[in-house]
FIKEGU-298006 format. One record per residue (C-alpha): x, y, z; residue number from 0. Coordinates in steps of 0.05 Angstrom, whole numbers. Layout:
N
c1,c2,c3,seq
X,Y,Z,NUM
...
***
This chain:
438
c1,c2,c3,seq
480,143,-787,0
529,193,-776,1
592,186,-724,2
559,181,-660,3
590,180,-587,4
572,187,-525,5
603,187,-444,6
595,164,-381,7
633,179,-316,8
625,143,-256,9
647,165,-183,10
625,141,-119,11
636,96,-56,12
620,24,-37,13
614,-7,30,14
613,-76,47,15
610,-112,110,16
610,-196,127,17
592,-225,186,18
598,-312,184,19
586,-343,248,20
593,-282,284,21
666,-270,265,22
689,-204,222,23
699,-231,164,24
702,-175,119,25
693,-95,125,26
713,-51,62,27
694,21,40,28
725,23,-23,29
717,94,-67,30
713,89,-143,31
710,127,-207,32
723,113,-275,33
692,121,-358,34
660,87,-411,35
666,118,-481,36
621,88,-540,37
631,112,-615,38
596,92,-664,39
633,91,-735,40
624,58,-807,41
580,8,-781,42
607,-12,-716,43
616,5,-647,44
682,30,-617,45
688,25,-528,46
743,49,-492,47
740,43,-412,48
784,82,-362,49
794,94,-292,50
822,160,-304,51
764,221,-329,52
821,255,-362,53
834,268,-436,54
761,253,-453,55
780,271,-527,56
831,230,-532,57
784,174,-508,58
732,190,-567,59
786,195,-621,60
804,124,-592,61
734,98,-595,62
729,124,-657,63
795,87,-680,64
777,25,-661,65
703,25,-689,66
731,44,-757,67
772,-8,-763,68
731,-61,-748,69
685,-27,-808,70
627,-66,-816,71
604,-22,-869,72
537,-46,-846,73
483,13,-828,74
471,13,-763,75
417,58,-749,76
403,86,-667,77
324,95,-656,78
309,158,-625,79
297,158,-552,80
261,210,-497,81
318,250,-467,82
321,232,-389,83
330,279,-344,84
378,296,-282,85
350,264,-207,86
385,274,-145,87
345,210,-98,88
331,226,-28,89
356,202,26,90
318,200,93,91
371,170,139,92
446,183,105,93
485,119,121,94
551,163,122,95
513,196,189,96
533,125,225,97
605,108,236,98
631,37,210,99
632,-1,273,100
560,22,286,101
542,-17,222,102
578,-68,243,103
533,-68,305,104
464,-69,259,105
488,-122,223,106
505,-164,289,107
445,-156,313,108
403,-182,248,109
449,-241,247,110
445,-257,323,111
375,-259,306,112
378,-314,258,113
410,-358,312,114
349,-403,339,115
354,-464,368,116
368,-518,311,117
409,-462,277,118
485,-490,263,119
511,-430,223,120
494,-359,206,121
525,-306,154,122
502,-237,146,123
519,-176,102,124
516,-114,99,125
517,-79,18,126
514,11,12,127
538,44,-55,128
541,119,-62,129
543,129,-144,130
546,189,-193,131
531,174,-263,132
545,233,-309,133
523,215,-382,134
528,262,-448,135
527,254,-519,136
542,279,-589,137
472,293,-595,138
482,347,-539,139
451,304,-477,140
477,318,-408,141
444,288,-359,142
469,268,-280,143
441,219,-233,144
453,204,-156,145
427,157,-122,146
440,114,-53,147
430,36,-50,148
431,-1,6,149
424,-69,19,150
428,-134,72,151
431,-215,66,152
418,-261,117,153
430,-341,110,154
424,-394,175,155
445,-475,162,156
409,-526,206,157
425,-593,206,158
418,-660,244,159
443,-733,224,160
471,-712,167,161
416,-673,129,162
428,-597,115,163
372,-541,109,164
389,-476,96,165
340,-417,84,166
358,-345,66,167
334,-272,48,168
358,-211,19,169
335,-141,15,170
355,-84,-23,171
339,-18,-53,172
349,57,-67,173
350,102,-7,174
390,101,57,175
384,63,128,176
313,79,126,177
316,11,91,178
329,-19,156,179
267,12,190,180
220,-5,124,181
241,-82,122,182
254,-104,190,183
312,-147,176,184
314,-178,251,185
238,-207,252,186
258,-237,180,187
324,-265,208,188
291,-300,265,189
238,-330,211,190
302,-353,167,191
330,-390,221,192
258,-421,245,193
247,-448,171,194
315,-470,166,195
303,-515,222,196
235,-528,205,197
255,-558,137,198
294,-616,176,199
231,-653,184,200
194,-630,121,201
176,-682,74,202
196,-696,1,203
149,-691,-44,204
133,-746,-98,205
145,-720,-163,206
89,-708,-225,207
41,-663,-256,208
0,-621,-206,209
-33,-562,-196,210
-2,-517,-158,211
-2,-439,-119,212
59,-402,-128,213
82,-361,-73,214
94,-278,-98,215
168,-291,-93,216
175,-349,-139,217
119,-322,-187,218
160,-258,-183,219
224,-305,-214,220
183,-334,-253,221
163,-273,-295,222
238,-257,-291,223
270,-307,-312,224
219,-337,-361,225
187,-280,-384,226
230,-225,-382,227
301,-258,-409,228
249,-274,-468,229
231,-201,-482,230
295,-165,-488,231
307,-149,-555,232
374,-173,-559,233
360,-245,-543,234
305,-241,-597,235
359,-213,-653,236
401,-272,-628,237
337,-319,-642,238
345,-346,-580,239
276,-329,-548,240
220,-367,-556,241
169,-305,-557,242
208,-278,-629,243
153,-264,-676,244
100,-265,-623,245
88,-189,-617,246
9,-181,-619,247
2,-261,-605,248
-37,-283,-544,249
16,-324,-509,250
-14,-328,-437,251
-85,-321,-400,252
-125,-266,-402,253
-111,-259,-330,254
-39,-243,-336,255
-4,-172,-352,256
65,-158,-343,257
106,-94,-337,258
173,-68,-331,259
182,-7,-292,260
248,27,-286,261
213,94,-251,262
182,51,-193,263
232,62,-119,264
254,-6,-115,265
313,-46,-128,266
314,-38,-208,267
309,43,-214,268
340,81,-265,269
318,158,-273,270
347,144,-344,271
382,84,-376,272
462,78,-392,273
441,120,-458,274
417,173,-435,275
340,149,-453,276
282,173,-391,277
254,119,-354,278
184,98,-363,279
135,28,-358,280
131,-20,-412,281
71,-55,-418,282
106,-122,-444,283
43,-171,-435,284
-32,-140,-432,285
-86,-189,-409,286
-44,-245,-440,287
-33,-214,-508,288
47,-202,-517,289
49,-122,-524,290
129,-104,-528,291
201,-118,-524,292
254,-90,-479,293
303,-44,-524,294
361,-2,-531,295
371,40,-578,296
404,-10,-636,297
352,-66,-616,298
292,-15,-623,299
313,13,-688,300
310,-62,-711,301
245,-87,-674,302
210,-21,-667,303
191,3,-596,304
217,51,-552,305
288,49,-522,306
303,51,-448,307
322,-6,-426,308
403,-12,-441,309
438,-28,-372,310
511,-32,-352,311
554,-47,-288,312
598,0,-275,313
639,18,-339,314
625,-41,-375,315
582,-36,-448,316
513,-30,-441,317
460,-90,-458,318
388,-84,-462,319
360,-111,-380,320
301,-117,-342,321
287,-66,-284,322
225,-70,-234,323
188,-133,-280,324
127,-154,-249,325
63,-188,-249,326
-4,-144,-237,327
-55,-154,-189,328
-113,-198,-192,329
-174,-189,-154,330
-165,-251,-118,331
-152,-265,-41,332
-108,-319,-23,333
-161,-358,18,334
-194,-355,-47,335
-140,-379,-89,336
-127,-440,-43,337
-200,-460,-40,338
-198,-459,-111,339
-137,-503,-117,340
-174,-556,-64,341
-114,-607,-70,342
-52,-587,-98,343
24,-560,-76,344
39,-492,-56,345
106,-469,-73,346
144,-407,-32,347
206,-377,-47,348
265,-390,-95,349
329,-421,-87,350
343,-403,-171,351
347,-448,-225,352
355,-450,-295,353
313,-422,-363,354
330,-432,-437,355
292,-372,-465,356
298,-399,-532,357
275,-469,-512,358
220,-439,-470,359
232,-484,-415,360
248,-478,-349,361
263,-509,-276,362
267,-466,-212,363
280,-494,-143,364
234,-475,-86,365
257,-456,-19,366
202,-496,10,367
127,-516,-3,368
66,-550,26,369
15,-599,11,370
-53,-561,8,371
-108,-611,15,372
-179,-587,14,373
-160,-521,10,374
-115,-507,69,375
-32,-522,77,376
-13,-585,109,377
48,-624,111,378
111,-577,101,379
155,-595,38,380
227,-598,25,381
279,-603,-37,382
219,-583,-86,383
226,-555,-148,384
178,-531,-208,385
198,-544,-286,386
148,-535,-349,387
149,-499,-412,388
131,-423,-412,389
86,-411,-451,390
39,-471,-429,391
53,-448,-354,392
30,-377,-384,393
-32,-407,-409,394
-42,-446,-346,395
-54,-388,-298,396
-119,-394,-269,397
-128,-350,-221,398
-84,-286,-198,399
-79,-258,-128,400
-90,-194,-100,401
-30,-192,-54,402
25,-162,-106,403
96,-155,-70,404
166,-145,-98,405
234,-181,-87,406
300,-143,-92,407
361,-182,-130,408
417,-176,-183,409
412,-202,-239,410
465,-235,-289,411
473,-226,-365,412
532,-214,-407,413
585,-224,-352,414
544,-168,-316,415
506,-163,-250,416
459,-101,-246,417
397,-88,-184,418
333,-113,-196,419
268,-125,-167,420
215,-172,-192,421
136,-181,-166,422
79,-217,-163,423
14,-232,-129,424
0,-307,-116,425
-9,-348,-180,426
-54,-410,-187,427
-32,-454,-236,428
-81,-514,-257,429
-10,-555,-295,430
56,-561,-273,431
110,-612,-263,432
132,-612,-189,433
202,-649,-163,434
226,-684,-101,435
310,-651,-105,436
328,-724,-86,437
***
């Protein structure tokens, strides 16, 4: 391929404000700017990051540089990719129309909220970026995004005789306070504290093999962590992903499709990726059969599929990510699904955990479950987690809900954190290995 570069300046504001115990313990509005030049030359790639927008050429010429003398002499081919287009988001309610100690004052107010009886500590924050991306290329794109995040936490610690329980949630997404009326963040405070407390006298469960409900916002990690890490096309090249070769394979039941979608309005959008390429869905499993990968624009000129999926934060190179990844909807209720399971653990929330995508194994911890006998929930359950291998887990999906809702996070790869959302209805799962956290 022929010399190849491309820019992308960054400008915008962050705000940030922590409350811990109701003290101040942080309030920042910090503006930024800054660029990321890539070149591709004889082979290799060339990047050259700045916080000053000046001397753009000279920043090429240096890219340039620096990719020829690592000369690979290897070529390295860029698939063509859909040219994105420009988006200015919306904003209903403009966070900048609110002064800084009136913030402060929301966010006092969701973690007051959180402060129930039982409830030892609380910590709440507040997140808000303003961003500009302006990206072009040698190939003549010029394309500009701007968009508005906003986000809040919430955590509350209850403890008695020496056992801790915490329980926590997190929203986030593009758009402005309206965020705050969409999500209301004091009814979920007070329910954080209330399970908090709740957990002190939940029971441990007795570890082994069982079938068991998963709650949307641990099936929505789930398909994250295990699926998704497994499709992007880097971590096949590395031949670390256990679904390499697997394009066109069943590798789940029938019952379960899964999409990425970097056009939906949550957490994850992108009106077009960090190289320029326009958002759209990928189909990545169809009634169980494994459909696509998640590219860039190196990894699909290697794997074949389409490109739009290379993320960065802030300045830093782009790698292929995830976006809105999700499990669709079933056609079955949740009374169903428990009357189905009869006697079994249900699983809710997620406290994270660990997946080796080229293993295909992983272990998440729960934020809490329940012992569901003869179809209903009983005794409440603490320290539980849920390991197995993913593709048998995949296969093990029995029935899937009707009841599809999103979660709003960041997600880590490559020394990067970039906005995400992941979704699910509730999941019945006829096999997996459930664990008392000691």
């Amino acid at each position: 391929m022929s010399d190849f570069y491309d820019i992308r300046i960054l400008s915008g504001s962050r705000t940030r404000i922590v409350l811990d115990n109701g003290k101040l313990e942080e309030i920042a509005e910090t503006p930024f700017q800054g660029v990321a030049v890539r070149a591709l030359a004889g082979g290799a790639w060339g990047f050259v990051t700045s916080d000053s927008i000046n001397s753009l050429e000279d920043k090429i010429a240096l890219a340039k540089r620096i990719a020829r003398k690592i000369d690979r002499h290897e070529d390295l081919h860029l698939a063509a990719a859909p040219a994105g287009k420009s988006v200015r988001v919306p904003v209903k309610k403009d966070p900048k129309d609110i002064s800084l100690e009136e913030k402060v004052a929301i966010l006092r107010e969701i973690e007051d909220a959180a402060k129930v009886k039982g409830v030892s500590s609380t910590q709440a924050v507040y997140s808000e970026m303003d961003l500009c991306t302006h990206y072009s290329s040698s190939e003549g794109l010029d394309l500009e995004s701007k968009i508005t995040r906003m986000g809040f936490m919430i955590s509350a610690v209850a403890h008695r005789d020496g056992i801790y329980q915490t329980d926590g949630v997190g929203r986030a997404g593009v758009g402005g306070l309206e965020l705050f009326d969409r999500e209301d963040p004091t009814t979920l405070a007070r329910e954080v504290g209330k399970n908090a407390v709740a957990l002190l006298d939940a029971q441990t469960p007795k570890g082994g093999t069982y079938p068991v409900v998963l709650d949307q916002e641990l099936a929505g990690v789930f398909v994250h962590e295990a699926v998704g890490h497994a499709t992007e096309g880097d971590i096949i090249l590395e031949g670390d992903s256990c679904l390499e070769g697997k394009l066109g394979q069943c590798i789940g039941s029938e019952l379960v499709t899964v999409k990425d979608d970097p056009g939906l309005m949550l957490n994850g959008y992108y009106p077009f990726d960090d190289e320029g390429s326009q958002s759209q869905e990928t189909v990545l499993v169809e009634r169980g059969v494994l459909k696509s990968y998640l590219n860039s624009r190196e990894t699909a000129a290697r794997l074949g599929g389409v490109p739009r999926n290379a993320r960065a934060e802030g300045t830093d190179r782009p790698v292929v990510r995830m976006s809105n990844t999700y499990i669709a909807n079933g056609d079955w209720t949740l009374e169903e699904i428990l009357q189905e399971l009869r006697d079994g653990v249900y699983l809710a929330g997620s406290r994270g955990g660990q997946v080796s995508t080229g293993e295909g194994v992983f272990q998440f911890n729960a934020k809490r479950g329940y012992l569901v006998e003869g179809g209903e929930k009983t005794k409440l359950l603490r320290d539980v987690s849920l390991s197995g291998k993913i593709l048998e887990t995949l296969m093990h999906v029995k029935a899937v809900g009707d009841d599809l809702l999103y979660n709003s996070g960041r997600c880590g790869k490559a020394g990067q954190l970039v906005p995400v959302s992941d979704g699910s209805p509730h999941l019945l799962v006829t096999k997996a290995t459930v664990g008392g956290a000691g």
